[in-house]
Each structure stands twice: as C-alpha cells, then as structure tokens.
C-alpha positions as a Markdown table, in Angstrom:
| # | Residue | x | y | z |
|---|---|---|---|---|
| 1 | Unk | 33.9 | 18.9 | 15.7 |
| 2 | Unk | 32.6 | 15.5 | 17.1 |
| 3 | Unk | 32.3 | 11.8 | 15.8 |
| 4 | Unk | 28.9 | 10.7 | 14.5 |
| 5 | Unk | 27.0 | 8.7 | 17.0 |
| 6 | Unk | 25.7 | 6.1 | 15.2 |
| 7 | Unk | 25.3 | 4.0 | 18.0 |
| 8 | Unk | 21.0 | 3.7 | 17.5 |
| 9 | Unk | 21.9 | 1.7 | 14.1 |
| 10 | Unk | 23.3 | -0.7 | 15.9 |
| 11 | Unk | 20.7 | -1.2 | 18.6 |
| 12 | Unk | 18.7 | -4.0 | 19.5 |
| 13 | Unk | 15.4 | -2.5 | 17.7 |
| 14 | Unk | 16.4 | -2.1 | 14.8 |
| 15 | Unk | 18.5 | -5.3 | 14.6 |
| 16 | Unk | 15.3 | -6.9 | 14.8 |
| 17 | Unk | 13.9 | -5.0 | 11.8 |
| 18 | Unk | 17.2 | -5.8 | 10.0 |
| 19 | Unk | 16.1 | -9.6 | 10.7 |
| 20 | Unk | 12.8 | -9.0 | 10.0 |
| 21 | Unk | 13.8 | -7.9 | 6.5 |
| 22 | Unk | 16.4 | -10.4 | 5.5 |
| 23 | Unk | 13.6 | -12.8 | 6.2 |
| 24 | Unk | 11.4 | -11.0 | 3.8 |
| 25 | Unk | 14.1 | -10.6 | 1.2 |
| 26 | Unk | 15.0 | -14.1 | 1.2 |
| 27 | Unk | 11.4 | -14.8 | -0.3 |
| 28 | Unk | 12.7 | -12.8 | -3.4 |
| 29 | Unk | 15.7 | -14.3 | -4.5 |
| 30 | Unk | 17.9 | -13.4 | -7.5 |
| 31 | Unk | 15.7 | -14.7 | -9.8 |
| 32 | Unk | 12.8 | -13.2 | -9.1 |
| 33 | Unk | 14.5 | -9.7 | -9.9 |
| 34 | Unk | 16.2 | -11.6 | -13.3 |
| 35 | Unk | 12.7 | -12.2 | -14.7 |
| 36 | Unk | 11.5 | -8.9 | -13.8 |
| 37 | Unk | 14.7 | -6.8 | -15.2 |
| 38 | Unk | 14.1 | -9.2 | -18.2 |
| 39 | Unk | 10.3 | -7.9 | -18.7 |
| 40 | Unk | 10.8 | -4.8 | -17.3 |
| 41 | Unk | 8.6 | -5.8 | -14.6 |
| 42 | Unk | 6.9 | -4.0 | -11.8 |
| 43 | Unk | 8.2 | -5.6 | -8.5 |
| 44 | Unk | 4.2 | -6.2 | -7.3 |
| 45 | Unk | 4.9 | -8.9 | -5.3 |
| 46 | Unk | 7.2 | -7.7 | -3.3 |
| 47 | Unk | 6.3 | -4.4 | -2.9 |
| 48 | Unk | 2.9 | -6.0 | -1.9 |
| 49 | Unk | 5.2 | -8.1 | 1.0 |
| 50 | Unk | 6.8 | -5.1 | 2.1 |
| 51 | Unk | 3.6 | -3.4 | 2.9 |
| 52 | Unk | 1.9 | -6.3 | 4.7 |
| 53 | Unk | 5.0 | -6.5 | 6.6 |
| 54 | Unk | 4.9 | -2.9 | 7.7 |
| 55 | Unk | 7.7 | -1.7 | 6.3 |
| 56 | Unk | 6.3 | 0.9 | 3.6 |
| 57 | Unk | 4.3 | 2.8 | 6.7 |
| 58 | Unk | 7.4 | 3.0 | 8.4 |
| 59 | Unk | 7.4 | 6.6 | 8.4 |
| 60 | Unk | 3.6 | 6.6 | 9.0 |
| 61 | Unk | 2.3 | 8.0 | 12.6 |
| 62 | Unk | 0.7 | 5.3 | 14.2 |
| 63 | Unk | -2.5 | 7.9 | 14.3 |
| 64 | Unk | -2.9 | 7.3 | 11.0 |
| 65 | Unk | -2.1 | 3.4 | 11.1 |
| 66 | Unk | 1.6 | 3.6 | 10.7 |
| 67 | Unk | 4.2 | 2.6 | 13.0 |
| 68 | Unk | 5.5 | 5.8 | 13.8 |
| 69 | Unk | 9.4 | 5.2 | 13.3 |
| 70 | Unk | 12.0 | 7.9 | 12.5 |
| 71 | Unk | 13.8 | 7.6 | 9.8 |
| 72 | Unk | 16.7 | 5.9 | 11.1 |
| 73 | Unk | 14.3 | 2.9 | 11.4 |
| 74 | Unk | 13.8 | 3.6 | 7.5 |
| 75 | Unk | 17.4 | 4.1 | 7.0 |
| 76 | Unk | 18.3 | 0.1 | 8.2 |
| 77 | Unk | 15.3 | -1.1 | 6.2 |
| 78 | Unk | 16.3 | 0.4 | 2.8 |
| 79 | Unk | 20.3 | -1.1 | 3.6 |
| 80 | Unk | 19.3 | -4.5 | 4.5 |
| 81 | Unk | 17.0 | -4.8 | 1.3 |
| 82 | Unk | 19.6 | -4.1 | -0.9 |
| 83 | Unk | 22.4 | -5.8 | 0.8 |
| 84 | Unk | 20.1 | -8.9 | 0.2 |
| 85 | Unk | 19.9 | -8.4 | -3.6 |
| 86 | Unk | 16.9 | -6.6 | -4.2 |
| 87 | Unk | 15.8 | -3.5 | -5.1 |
| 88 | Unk | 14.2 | -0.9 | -2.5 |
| 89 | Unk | 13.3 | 2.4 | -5.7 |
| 90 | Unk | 9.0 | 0.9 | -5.3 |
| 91 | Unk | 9.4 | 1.3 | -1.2 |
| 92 | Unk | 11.6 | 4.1 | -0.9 |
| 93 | Unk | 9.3 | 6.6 | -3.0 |
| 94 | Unk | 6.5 | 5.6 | -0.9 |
| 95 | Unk | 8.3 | 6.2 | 2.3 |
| 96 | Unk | 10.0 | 10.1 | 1.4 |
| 97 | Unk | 7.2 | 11.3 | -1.0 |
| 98 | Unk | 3.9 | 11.3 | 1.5 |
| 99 | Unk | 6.4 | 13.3 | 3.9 |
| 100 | Unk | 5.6 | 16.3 | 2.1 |
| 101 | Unk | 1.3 | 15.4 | 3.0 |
| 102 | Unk | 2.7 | 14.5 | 6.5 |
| 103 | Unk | 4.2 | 17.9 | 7.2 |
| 104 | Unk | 2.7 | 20.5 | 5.1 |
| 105 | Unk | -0.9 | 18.9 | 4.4 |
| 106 | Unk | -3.7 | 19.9 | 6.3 |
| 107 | Unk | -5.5 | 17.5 | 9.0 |
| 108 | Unk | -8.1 | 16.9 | 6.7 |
| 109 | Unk | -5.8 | 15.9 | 4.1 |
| 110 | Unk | -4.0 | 13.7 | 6.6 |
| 111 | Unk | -6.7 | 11.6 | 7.2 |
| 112 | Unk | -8.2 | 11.2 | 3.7 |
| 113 | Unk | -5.2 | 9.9 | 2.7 |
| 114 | Unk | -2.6 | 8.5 | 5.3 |
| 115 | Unk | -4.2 | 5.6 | 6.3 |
| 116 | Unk | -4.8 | 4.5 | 2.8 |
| 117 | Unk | -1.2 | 4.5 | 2.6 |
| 118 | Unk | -0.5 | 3.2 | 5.2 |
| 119 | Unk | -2.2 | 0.2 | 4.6 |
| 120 | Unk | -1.2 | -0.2 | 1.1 |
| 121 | Unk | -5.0 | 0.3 | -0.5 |
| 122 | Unk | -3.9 | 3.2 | -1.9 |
| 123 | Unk | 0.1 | 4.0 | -3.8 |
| 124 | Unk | 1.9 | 7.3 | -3.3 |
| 125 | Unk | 5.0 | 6.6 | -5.3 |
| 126 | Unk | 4.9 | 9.7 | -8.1 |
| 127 | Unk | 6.8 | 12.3 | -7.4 |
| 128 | Unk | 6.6 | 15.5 | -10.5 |
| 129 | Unk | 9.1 | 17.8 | -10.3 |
| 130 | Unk | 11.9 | 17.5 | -13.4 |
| 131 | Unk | 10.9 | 18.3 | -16.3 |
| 132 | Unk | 13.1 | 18.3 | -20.0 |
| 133 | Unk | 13.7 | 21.6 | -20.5 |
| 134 | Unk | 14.4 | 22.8 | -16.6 |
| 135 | Unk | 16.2 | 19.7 | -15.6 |
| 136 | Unk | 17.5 | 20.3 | -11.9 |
| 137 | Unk | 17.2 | 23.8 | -12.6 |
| 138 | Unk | 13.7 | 23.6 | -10.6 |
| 139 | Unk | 12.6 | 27.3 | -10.5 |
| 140 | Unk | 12.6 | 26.9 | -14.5 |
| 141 | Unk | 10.1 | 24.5 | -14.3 |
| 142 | Unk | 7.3 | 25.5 | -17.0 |
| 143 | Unk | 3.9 | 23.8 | -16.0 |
| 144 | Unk | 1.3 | 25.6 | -14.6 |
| 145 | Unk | -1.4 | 25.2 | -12.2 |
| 146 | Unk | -4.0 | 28.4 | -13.2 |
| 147 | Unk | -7.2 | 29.1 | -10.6 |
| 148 | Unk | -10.2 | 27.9 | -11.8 |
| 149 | Unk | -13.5 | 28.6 | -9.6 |
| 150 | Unk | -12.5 | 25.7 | -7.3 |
| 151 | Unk | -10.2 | 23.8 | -9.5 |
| 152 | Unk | -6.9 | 24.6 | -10.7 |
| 153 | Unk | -6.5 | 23.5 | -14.3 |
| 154 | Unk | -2.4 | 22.1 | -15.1 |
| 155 | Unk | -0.5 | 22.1 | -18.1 |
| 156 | Unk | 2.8 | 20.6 | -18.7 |
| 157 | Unk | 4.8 | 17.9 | -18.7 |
| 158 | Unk | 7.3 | 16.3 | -16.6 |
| 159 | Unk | 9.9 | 13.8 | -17.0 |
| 160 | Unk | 11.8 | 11.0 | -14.8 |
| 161 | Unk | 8.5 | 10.5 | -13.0 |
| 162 | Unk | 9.0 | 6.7 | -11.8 |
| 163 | Unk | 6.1 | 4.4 | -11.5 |
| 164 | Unk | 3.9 | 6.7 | -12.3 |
| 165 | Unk | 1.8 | 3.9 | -14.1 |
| 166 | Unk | 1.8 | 2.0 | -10.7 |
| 167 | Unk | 1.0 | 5.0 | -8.3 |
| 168 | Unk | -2.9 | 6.3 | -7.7 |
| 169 | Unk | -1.4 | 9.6 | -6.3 |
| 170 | Unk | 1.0 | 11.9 | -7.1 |
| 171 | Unk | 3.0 | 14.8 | -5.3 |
| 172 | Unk | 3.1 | 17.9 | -8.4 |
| 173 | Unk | 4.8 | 20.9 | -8.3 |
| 174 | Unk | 3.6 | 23.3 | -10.9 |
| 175 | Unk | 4.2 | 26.9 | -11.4 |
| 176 | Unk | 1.2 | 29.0 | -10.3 |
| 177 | Unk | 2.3 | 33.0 | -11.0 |
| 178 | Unk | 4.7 | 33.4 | -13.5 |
| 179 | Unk | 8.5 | 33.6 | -13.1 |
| 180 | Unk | 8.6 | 37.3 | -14.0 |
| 181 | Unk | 5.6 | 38.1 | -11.9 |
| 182 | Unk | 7.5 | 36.9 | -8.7 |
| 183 | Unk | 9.0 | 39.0 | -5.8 |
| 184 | Unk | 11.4 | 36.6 | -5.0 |
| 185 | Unk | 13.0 | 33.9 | -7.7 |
| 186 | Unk | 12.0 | 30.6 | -5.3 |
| 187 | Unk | 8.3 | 31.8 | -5.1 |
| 188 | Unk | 5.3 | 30.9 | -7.4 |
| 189 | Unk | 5.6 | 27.6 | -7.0 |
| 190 | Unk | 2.6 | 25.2 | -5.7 |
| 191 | Unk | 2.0 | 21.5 | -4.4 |
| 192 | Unk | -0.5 | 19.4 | -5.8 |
| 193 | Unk | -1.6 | 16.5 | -4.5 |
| 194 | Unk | -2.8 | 14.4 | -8.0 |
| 195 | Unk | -4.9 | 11.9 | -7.6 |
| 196 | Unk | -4.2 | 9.9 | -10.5 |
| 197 | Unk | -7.5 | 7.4 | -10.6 |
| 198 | Unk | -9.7 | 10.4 | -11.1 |
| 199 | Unk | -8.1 | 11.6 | -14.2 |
| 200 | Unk | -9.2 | 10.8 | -18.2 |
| 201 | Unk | -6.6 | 10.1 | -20.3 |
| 202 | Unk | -7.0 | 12.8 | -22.1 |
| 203 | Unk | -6.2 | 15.0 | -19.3 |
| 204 | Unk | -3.3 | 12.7 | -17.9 |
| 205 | Unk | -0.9 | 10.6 | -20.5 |
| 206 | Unk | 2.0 | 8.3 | -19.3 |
| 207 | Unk | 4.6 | 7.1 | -21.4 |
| 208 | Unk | 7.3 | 4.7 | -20.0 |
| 209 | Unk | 10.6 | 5.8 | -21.1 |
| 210 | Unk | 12.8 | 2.6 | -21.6 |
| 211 | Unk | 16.3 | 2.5 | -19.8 |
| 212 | Unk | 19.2 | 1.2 | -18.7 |
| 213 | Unk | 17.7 | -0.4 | -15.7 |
| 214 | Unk | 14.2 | -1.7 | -14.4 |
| 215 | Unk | 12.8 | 2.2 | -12.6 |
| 216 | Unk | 9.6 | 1.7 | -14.2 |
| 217 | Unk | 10.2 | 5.8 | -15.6 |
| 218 | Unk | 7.6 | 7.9 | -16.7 |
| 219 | Unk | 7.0 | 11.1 | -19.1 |
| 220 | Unk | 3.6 | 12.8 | -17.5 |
| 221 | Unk | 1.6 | 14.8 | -19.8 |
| 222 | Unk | -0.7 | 17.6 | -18.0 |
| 223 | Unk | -3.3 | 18.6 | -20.7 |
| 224 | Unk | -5.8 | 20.8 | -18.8 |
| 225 | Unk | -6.1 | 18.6 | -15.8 |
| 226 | Unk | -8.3 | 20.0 | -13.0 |
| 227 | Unk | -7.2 | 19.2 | -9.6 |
| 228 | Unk | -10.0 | 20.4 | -6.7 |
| 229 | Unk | -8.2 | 23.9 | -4.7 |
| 230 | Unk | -8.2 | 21.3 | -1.4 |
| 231 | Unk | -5.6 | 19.1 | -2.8 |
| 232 | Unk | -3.2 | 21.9 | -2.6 |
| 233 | Unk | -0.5 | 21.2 | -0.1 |
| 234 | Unk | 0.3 | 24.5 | 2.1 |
| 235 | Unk | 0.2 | 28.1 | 0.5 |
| 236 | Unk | 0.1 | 28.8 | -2.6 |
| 237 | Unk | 3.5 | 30.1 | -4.2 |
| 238 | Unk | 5.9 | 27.8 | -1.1 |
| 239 | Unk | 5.6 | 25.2 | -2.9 |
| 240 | Unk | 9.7 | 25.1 | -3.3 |
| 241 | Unk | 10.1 | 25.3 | 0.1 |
| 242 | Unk | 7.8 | 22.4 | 0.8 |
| 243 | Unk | 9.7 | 20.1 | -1.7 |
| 244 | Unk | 13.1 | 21.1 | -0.3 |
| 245 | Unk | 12.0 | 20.2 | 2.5 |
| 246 | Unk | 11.2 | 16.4 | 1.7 |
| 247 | Unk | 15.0 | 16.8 | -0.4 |
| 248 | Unk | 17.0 | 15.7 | 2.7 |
| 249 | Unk | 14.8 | 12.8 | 3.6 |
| 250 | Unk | 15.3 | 11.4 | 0.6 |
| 251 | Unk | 18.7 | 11.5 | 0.2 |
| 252 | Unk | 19.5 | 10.0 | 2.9 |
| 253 | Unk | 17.2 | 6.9 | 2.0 |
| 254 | Unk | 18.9 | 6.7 | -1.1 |
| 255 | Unk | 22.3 | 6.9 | 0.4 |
| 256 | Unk | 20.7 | 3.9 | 2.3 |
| 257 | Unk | 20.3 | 1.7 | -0.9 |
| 258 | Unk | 24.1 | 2.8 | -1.7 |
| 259 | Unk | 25.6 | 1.0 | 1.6 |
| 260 | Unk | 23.5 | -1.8 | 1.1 |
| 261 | Unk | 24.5 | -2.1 | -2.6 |
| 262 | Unk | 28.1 | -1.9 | -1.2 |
| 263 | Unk | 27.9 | -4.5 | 1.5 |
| 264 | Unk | 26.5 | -7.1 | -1.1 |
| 265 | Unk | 29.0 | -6.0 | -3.8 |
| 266 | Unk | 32.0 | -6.6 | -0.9 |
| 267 | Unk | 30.5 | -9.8 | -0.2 |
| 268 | Unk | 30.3 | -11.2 | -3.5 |
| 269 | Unk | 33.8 | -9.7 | -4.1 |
| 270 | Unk | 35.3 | -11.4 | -0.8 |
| 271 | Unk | 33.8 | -14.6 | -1.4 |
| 272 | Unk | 34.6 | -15.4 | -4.8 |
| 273 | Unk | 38.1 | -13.7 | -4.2 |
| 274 | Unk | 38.5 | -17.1 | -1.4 |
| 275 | Unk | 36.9 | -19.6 | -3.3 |
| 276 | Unk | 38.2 | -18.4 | -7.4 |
| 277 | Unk | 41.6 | -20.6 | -7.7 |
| 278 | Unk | 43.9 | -20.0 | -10.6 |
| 279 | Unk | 47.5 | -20.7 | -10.8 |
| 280 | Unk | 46.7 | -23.6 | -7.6 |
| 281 | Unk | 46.1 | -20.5 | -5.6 |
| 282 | Unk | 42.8 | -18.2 | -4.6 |
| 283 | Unk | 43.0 | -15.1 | -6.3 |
| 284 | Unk | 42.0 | -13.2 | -3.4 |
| 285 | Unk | 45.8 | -14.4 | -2.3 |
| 286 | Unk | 46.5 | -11.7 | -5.0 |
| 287 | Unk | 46.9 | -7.7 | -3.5 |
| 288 | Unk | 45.8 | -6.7 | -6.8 |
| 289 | Unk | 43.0 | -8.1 | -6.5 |
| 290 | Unk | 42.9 | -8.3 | -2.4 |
| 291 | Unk | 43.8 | -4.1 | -2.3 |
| 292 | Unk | 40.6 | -3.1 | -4.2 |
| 293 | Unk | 38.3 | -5.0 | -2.0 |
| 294 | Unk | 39.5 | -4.2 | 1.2 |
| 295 | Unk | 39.5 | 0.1 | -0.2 |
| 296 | Unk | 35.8 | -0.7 | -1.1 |
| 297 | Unk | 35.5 | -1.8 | 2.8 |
| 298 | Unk | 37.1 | 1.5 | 4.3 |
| 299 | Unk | 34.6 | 3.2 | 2.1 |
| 300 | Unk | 32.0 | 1.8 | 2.4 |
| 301 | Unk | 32.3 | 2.2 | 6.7 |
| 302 | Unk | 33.0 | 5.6 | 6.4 |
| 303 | Unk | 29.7 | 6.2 | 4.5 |
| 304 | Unk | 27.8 | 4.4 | 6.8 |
| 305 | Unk | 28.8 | 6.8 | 9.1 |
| 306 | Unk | 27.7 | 9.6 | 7.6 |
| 307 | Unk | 24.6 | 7.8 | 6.6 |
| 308 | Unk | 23.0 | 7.2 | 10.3 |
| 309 | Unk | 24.4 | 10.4 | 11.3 |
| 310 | Unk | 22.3 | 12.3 | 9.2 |
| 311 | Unk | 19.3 | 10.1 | 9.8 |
| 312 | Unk | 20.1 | 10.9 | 13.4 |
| 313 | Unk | 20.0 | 14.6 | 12.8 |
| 314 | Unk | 17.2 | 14.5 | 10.5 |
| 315 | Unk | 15.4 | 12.8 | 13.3 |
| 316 | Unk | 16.7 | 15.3 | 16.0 |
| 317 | Unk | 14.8 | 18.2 | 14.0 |
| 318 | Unk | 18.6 | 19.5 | 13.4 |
| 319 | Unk | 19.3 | 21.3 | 10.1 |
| 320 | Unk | 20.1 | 18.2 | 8.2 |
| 321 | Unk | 21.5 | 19.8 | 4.5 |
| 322 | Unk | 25.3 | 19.3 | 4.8 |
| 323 | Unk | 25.4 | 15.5 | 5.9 |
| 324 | Unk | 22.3 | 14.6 | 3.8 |
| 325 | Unk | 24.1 | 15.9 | 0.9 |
| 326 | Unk | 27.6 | 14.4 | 1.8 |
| 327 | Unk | 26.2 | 11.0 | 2.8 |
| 328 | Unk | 24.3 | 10.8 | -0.7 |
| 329 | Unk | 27.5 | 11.0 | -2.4 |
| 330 | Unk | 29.9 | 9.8 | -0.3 |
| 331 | Unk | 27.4 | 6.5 | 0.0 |
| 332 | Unk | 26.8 | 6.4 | -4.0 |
| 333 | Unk | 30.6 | 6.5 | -4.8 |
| 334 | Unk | 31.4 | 3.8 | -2.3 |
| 335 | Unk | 28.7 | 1.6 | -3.9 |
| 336 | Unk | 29.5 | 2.0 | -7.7 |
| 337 | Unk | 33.8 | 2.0 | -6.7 |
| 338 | Unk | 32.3 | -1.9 | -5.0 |
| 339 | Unk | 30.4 | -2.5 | -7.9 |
| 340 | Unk | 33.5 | -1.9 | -10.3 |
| 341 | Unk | 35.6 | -4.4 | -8.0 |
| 342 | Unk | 33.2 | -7.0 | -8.1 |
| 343 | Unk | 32.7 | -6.9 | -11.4 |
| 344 | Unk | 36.6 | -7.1 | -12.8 |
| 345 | Unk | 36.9 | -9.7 | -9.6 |
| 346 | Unk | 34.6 | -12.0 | -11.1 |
| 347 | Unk | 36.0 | -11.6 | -14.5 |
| 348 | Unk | 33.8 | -13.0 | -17.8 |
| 349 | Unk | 31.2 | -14.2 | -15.1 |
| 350 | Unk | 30.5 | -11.2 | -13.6 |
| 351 | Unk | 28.8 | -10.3 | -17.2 |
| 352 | Unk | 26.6 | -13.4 | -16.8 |
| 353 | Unk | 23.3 | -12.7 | -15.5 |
| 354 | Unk | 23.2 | -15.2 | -13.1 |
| 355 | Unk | 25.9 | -13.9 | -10.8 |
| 356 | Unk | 23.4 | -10.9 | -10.4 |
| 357 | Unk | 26.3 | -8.8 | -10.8 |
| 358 | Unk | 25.9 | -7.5 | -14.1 |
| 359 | Unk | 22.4 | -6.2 | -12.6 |
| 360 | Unk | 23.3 | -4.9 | -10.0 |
| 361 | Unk | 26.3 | -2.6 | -11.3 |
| 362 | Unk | 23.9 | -1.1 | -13.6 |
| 363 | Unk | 21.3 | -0.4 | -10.9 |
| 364 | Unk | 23.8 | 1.2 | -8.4 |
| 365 | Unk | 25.5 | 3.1 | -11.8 |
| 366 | Unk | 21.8 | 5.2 | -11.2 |
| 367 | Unk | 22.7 | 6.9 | -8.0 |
| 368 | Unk | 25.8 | 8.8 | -9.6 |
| 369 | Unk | 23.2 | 10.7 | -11.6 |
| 370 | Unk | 19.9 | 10.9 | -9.3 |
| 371 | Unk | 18.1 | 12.2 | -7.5 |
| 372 | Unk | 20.8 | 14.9 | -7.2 |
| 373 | Unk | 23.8 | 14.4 | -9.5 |
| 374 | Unk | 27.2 | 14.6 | -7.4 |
| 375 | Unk | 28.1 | 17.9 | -9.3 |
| 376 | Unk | 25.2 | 19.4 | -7.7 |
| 377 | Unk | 26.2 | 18.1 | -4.6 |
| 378 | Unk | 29.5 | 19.8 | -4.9 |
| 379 | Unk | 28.3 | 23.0 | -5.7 |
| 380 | Unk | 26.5 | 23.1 | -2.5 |
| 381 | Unk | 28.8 | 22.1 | -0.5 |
| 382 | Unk | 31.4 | 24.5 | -2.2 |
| 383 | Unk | 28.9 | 27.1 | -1.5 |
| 384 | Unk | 26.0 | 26.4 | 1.4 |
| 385 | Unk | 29.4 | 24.7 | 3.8 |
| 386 | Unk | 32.6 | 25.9 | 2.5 |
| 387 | Unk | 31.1 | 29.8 | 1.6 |
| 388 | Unk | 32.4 | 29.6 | -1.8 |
| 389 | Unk | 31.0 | 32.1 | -4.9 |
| 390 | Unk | 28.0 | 30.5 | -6.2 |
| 391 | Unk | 29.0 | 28.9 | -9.5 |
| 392 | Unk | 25.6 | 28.6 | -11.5 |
C-alpha cells in the first residue's frame, strides 16, 4: 500500500486554472444563481462564459480544438467552481458525456462533432440511460433501437435525463436484441449518438420534471425515432461496456463538485463561527459548535485525497473503479456532513436565501442519491474490492 500522490493538484498549472476560474466565478455571484433557482433557470450565461473561457473543452484534444488536458485539469476546475458558490451540473455533463464519442466513436464521428463542442456551437449535455422502471438496474432497461434499412427506429422512454431541453445531442443507450435473446446478460445493448435538432416532436417529447433543486431534469419520450446506422457509437450489442466505461470519469468529476461544495460550506461555517457573538463571546469559541467544523475539515482533506488520486489514475490509463467509486462517496458525504454544520452554525439565517446556504444544502443533498447512490457504491466495493457474495 502507498499514499496518493496528489502532488500535480497542487502544481503551478493548474493553480493557474484555479485562478483562472475564481475570476470567472466571481462574474456570477450569489445572486445570479438566487434568480435562477427562483425561476428555475438555465445557467446560459455562465455556461456560455465557461465555454469562451475554455473550460468546457477541457477534455477536448487539441486536434479537434480543445485543449487537451487530463482530467486532473477537469478535476480542479469542477472544485474551484463550486467552492466559489456556483453550480458546475451544465459543464460537467459536457465534459464526461462526449468521452464516450472520444473513445469509442469513429474518426468520422470525431470530427463531425468534436469541434462543434469544443467550441460551444453545438451542446452535448444529455445523457439517456435510467429509465422508471429499470432504475440503476441498467441491463433492464426496456427501449429499443430495431434495424431499419439504414436507420434504427427507438422506442422508449427515459427518465433523470438533465437538460435535455438545452442539449442538441444526446448519448442513448437502447436495447437492440432482446434480454432473452442474449448470450451473455451485459450484451444487447447499443450507443446512440441522438442528435436532438433533427428530430419532430412527435418522434422526441421532453417534459421537465420539477424538483427539489435547479438540474433542469428531463423525461424523454422515444416514439419511433430514426437515428441514421452511422450515429452508432462502437458495435452493436457493447454498448454497456462503452457506458461503463465513461462511469469512472464521471464520478470523479462529481466527487469534484462535492470537495468544492465542502470547502465553501467550511468557509462559511468558520467565518460566521468568528464573527457570530452571543453571550459577549464568538460562538466559534464554543467546541460544540467549533468540533463539528473542524471534523468537516478532516473530511473533507481526506476526500480530496482520494479525489486527485483517482484523477491521477484515471489519467495514468490504470484501472480506475475502486478509487472512482470510493472518492464519489467519500467526497459526497464530506460535503452534505459540511452542509449540515453550516446550516445549524448559522442558525434561523442559514434558512434565509440570502446566506446561499439554504441553496446550497439542497444542491449538495443531490449527490447522496446520483449518479450512483452510496448503497450501490457499497455493494461494489463489498463485492468488486473486498470479494464479498454479490448481494443483488
């Protein structure tokens, strides 16, 4: 066993792109996000920033007009935007979900498309996989993608497909031989590559599904969609493998947002626990309410931790599952246990919307439950690390 190195998360090149971003996110203060949690709001404007900026293409090759970073580089973007306050879900789905066209599309594919989103002209932030009835039980997953001439024609629906209504492509995965017809349980499965412009809306309904927080969350219904053969992604029947394969990726980004939730939560926690007085002393005098801060700290470091070293693995080409996995909940838990403090810190204020807390707890509450709930993280830890009996 050996420590993480971490030590590229902390270098001088990507200190400047933490910089970089602060600077942006500055632009965007709390009450930007207010009004658009208020509306329910798309976050156009600074999504739109973040892609002039460079920071959506990220992950991009720089033969296809990205930058070419790894995704320790997209790691310390993803932290710094939400220790500033705002909310990374519009830039993060654009960063993981064209991974899947990066590594399993074709070079023609590549090109008709990577540039485009690389330069922000075209939206690949729809990702179709869950659907009601199958929930994370993906190889239940009932729509289908039948062979048409040169088309496949889809049927279905899926659900929990954010900002679908502000994407003009999707990543789909759709059943294309029947579960019973398969050799093997995780085959039958195919990648689509949607593009959403080109479809009626008789073929292709949206309907936002209203929550808890601003994720801009979609039900998709398929209703004999064609899709040209060429926007397949890789074989036909892999498609499992291909999405599994993006999985790690974006659990780490996520656990990204979850450390930067937890360093603005400890902030706000330490700096209204020195400044609060009651009783002609500062309540962070108090270890009642000093202890919980200072646990959320030691948490929230030893999630970082795990965070860059699974970027750094990921990166490395070295089987990334374990760490990926462990970082997303490790990092989730440390940022909803902060959110928690800062919230019974700030007492009757932290439910004012002003303090941004109130906002910010629910947003962080998300991660608990998706994309991977920690009780599937668990299980495969019990079972894929540990060796345990499988338990579903």
């Amino acid at each position: 066993m050996h420590l993480p190195d971490i030590s590229k998360a902390d270098s001088d090149d990507i200190a400047a792109i933490r910089e970089a971003v602060r600077a942006l996110c500055a632009r965007f203060p709390g009450e930007y996000w207010r009004d658009l949690d208020r509306d329910k709001a798309y976050p156009a404007d600074f999504v739109q920033a973040m892609t002039e900026g460079g920071f959506l293409s990220v992950l991009v090759p720089t033969e296809y007009g990205g930058s070419g970073l790894d995704l320790t580089a997209a790691v310390a973007i993803l932290e710094e935007v939400h220790a500033s306050g705002c909310n990374g879900a519009a830039c993060h789905a654009q960063m993981y979900t064209m991974g899947t066209l990066l590594r399993h599309g074709t070079e023609a594919q590549k090109q008709a498309y990577l540039p485009g989103i690389a330069s922000g002209d075209l939206r690949l932030q729809a990702f179709g996989v869950t659907e009601p009835t199958a929930g994370t039980d993906t190889l239940s997953i009932r729509t289908t993608a039948v062979r048409d001439g040169d088309d496949y024609v889809i049927n279905g629906q899926k659900v929990w497909t954010s900002r679908a209504e502000y994407s003009d492509l999707m990543i789909l995965l759709a059943r294309t031989t029947p579960k019973d017809k398969v050799e093997k349980r995780t085959e039958g499965l195919s990648v689509f590559l949607v593009d959403m412009r080109e479809a009626s809306k008789e073929a292709l309904k949206i309907q936002p599904i209203e929550t808890m927080i601003n994720h801009a969350t979609t039900e998709v219904f398929f209703e004999n969609l064609r899709v040209p053969a060429e926007n397949r992604l890789g074989e036909e029947g892999k498609g499992l493998r291909y999405i599994l394969d993006g999985m790690n990726a974006e659990r780490i980004l996520i656990a990204a947002e979850c450390i930067g939730d937890a360093r603005w939560f400890i902030d706000k926690s330490t700096n209204y626990a020195r400044d609060r007085v009651v009783f002609n002393r500062p309540i962070g005098q108090n270890q009642g309410v000093q202890f919980p801060i200072a646990r959320n700290y030691v948490e929230y470091q030893a999630a970082r931790l795990m965070v860059y070293h699974a970027a750094g693995q990921f990166d490395a080409g070295e089987p990334a599952g374990e760490f990926a996995n462990m970082a997303k909940l490790a990092a989730s838990e440390a940022s909803w246990h902060a959110a928690d403090t800062c919230l019974q810190t700030h007492g009757g204020f932290g439910f004012a919307s002003e303090y941004e807390i109130e906002r910010k707890f629910r947003e962080t509450r998300l991660y608990q439950v998706a994309p991977i709930s920690t009780n599937l993280i668990l299980s495969y830890v019990a079972e894929h690390v540990l060796k345990l009996p499988r338990s579903y």
